[in-house]
C-alpha positions as CSV (number, residue, x, y, z in Angstrom):
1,X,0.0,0.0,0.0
2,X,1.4,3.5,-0.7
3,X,1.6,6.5,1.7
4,X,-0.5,9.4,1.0
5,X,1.1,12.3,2.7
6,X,-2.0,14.3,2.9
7,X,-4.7,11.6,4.3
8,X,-5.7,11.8,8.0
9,X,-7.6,8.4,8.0
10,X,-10.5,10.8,9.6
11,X,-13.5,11.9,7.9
12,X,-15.1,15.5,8.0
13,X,-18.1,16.1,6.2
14,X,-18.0,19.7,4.1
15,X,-20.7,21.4,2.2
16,X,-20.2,21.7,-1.8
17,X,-22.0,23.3,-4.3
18,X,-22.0,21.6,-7.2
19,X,-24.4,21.9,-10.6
20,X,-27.2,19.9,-10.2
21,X,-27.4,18.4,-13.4
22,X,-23.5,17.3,-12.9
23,X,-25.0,15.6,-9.1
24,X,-28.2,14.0,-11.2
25,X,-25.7,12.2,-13.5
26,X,-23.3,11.1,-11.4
27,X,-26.0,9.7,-9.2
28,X,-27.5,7.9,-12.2
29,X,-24.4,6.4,-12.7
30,X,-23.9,5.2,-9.2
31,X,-20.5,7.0,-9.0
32,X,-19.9,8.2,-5.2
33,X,-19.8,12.0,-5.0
34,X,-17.5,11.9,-1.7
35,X,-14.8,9.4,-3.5
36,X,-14.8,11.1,-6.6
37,X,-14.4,14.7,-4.9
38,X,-12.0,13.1,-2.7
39,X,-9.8,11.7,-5.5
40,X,-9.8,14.9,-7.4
41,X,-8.6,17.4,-4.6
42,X,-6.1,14.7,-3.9
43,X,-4.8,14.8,-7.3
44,X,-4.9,18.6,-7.6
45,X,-3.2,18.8,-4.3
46,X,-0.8,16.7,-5.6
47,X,0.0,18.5,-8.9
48,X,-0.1,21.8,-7.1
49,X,2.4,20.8,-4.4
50,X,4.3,19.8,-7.3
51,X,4.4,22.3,-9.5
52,X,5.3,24.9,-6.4
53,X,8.1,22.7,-5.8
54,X,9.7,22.7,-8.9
55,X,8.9,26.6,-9.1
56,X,10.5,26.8,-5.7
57,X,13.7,24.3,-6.3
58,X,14.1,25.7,-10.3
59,X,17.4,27.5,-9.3
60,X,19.5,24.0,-7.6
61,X,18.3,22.0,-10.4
62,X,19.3,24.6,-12.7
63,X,23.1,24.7,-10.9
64,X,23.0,20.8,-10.7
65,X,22.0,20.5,-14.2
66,X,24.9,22.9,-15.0
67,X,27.6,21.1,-13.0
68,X,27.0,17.9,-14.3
69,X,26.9,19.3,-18.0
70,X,30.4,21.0,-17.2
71,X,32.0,17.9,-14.9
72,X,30.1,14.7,-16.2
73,X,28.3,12.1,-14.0
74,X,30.2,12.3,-10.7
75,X,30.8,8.1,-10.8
76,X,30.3,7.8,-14.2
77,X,33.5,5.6,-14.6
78,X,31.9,2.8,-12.8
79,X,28.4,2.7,-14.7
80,X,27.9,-0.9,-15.6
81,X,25.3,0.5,-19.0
């Protein structure tokens, strides 16, 4: 089973407000709102956290990036492919 660094394992119940015709359908299609909604903010979370961290960390990768352009692969010599 994988980690999920942002689950509690607790449950809160929120208030959405979401177009009714989007609720209708989903409900005809037996999908469950909470799961669904859960997934998605998950997933959002995830790409957001991401995408601040590669904003936040574009300057070392930048330098790494740099280095190993300019020195090579610091144990290159003992790559076995």
């Amino acid at each position: 089973m994988k980690h999920d660094p942002i689950a509690s394992g607790k449950r809160k119940s929120v208030n959405l407000s979401i177009d009714s015709g989007v609720v209708e359908a989903a409900r005809e299609a037996g999908i469950n709102l909470s799961k669904i909604s859960e997934a998605a903010l998950r997933n959002a979370t995830k790409v957001e956290r991401d995408r601040r961290w590669r904003e936040e960390n574009r300057e070392w990768a930048e330098s790494v990036n740099r280095w190993v352009e300019e020195h090579g692969l610091p144990l290159e010599k003992y790559r076995l492919f």
